[in-house]
N, C-alpha and C positions, 0 to 999 in steps of 0.2 A: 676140220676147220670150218667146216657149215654151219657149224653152230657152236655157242659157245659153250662154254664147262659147263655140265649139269643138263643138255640140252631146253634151256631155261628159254632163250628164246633164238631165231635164225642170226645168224651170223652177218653184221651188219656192215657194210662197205662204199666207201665210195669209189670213185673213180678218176683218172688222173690222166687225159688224154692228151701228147705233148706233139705239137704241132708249130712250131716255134720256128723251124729251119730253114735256112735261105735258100733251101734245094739247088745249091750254086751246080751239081751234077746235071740234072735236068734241065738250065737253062731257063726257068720257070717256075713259078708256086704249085709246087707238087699239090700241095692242098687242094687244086681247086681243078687241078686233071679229072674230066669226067670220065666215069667206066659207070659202062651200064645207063649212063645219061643220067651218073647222078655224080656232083663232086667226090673225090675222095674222101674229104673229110667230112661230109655231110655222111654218107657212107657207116664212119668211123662213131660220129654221134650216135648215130642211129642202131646200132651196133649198141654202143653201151648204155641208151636210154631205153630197150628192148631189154636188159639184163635186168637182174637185181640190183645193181648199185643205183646210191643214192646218196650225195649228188654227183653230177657230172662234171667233172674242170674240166677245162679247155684252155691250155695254154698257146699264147699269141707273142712272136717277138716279129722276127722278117716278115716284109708283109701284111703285117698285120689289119692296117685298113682295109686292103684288098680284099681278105678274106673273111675279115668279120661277118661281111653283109650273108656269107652264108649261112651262118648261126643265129639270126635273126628270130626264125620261127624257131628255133630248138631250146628248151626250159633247161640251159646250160647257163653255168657259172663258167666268165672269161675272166682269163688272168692274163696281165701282159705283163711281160720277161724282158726287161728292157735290156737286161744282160746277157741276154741270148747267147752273141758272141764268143763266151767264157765256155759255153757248151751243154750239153745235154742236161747235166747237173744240175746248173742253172734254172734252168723249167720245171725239173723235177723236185728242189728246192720252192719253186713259186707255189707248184700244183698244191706240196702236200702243205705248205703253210695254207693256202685256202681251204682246204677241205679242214685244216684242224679250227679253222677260224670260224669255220659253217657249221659243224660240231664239234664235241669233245667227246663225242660217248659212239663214236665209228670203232667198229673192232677191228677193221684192216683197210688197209686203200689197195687196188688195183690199179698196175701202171702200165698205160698200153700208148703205140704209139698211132699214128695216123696213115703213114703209107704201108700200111701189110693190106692189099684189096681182100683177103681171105678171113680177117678178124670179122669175127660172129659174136650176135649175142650166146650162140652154140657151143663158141669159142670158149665164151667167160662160165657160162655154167658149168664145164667141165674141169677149169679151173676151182672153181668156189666147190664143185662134188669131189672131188679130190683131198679126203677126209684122210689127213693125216692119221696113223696111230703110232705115232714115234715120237709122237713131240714137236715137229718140225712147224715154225710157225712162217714159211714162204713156201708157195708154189710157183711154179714155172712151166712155162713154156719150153718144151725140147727138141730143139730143130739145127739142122746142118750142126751136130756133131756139140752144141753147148746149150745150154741154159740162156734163158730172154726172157725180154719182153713179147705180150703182156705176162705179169708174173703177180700174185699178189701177196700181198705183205700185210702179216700181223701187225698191231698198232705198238708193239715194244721194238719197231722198228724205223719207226716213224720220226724220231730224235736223229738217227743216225741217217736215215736220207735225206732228211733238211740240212744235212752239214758235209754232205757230198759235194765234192769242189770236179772241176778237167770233166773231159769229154767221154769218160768211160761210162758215165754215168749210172742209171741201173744193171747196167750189163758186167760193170766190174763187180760190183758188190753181190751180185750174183754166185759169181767168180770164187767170190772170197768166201762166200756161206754156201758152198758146194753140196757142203755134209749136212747141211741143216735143211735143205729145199727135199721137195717133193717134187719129181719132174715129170710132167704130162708130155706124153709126144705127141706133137702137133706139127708134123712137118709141113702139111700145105702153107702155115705162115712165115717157113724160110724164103717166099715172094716177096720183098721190096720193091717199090717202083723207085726208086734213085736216077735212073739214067732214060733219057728215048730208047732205045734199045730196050730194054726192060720192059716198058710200056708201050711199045710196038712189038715182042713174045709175049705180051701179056694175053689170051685169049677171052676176057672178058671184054 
């Protein structure tokens, strides 16, 4: 999946980073929790504008003024989700109509979220090396026992997460294309920051 049929040229991708959550667990805009004395999601950008994808979405719902001012200096495309509420879907729906809207000729999107402290641009190249020879046109991440995000996804897929409805979001349709995915084990990113707790064992 690094490249496409014929190895004609690399394997072209954007990126879909959903960052949209009212973090009601945390008490806070997880977003903007520093580790390492840098925000999380700046972190997160920084992470996938080190990758090969190109371009980067950034979806914004909860919060959203707050957090913007972090993305300021980063050559990201923001989308705001003003449906947030409705759930994950929702943003992952915004992300990928932006990125079809910023191209047509993207061979896959990568969807990743913002609180995993562990996502690399390391991350995503071992994702994107992950050369299928089965056919399978999704890769995944493989941690605490299923299939996640970040994962990424062929562009004949791209129709059917724009029309992802509820809070399952990428992680059902995951679910549902079990047999089709390719799965990278990536356990350090079963780390979430959701709760103080979480982000007080966090060791960074």
């Amino acid at each position: 999946m690094a490249e496409v049929a014929g190895g004609m040229r690399p394997f072209r991708f954007g990126l879909v980073l959903l960052a949209a959550g009212a973090s009601t667990r945390m008490g806070r805009p997880k977003q903007l929790i520093e580790i390492g004395g840098k925000p999380l999601l700046a972190k997160a950008v920084e992470a996938a504008l080190a990758s090969a994808a190109w371009p980067v979405v950034v979806v914004l719902g909860a919060n959203a003024e707050a957090i913007r001012p972090v993305l300021a200096r980063y050559p990201v495309l923001i989308t705001d989700n003003p449906a947030w509420t409705e759930g994950m879907a929702s943003s992952l729906r915004a992300g990928v109509a932006t990125l079809q809207a910023f191209s047509r000729s993207l061979d896959g999107a990568l969807i990743a979220v913002a609180d995993q402290p562990a996502f690399s641009a390391a991350v995503i190249a071992r994702l994107v090396a992950a050369q299928p020879t089965t056919g399978q046109s999704i890769v995944a991440a493989r941690y605490a026992g299923r299939l996640a995000v970040p994962a990424l996804f062929g562009r004949e897929h791209f129709a059917a997460l724009a029309a992802l409805t509820g809070e399952g979001g990428a992680r059902q349709y995951l679910a549902d294309h079990a047999a089709g995915t390719v799965a990278v084990d990536l356990p350090e990113l079963a780390v979430d920051l959701d709760t103080p707790e979480e982000l007080a064992a966090w060791p960074g």
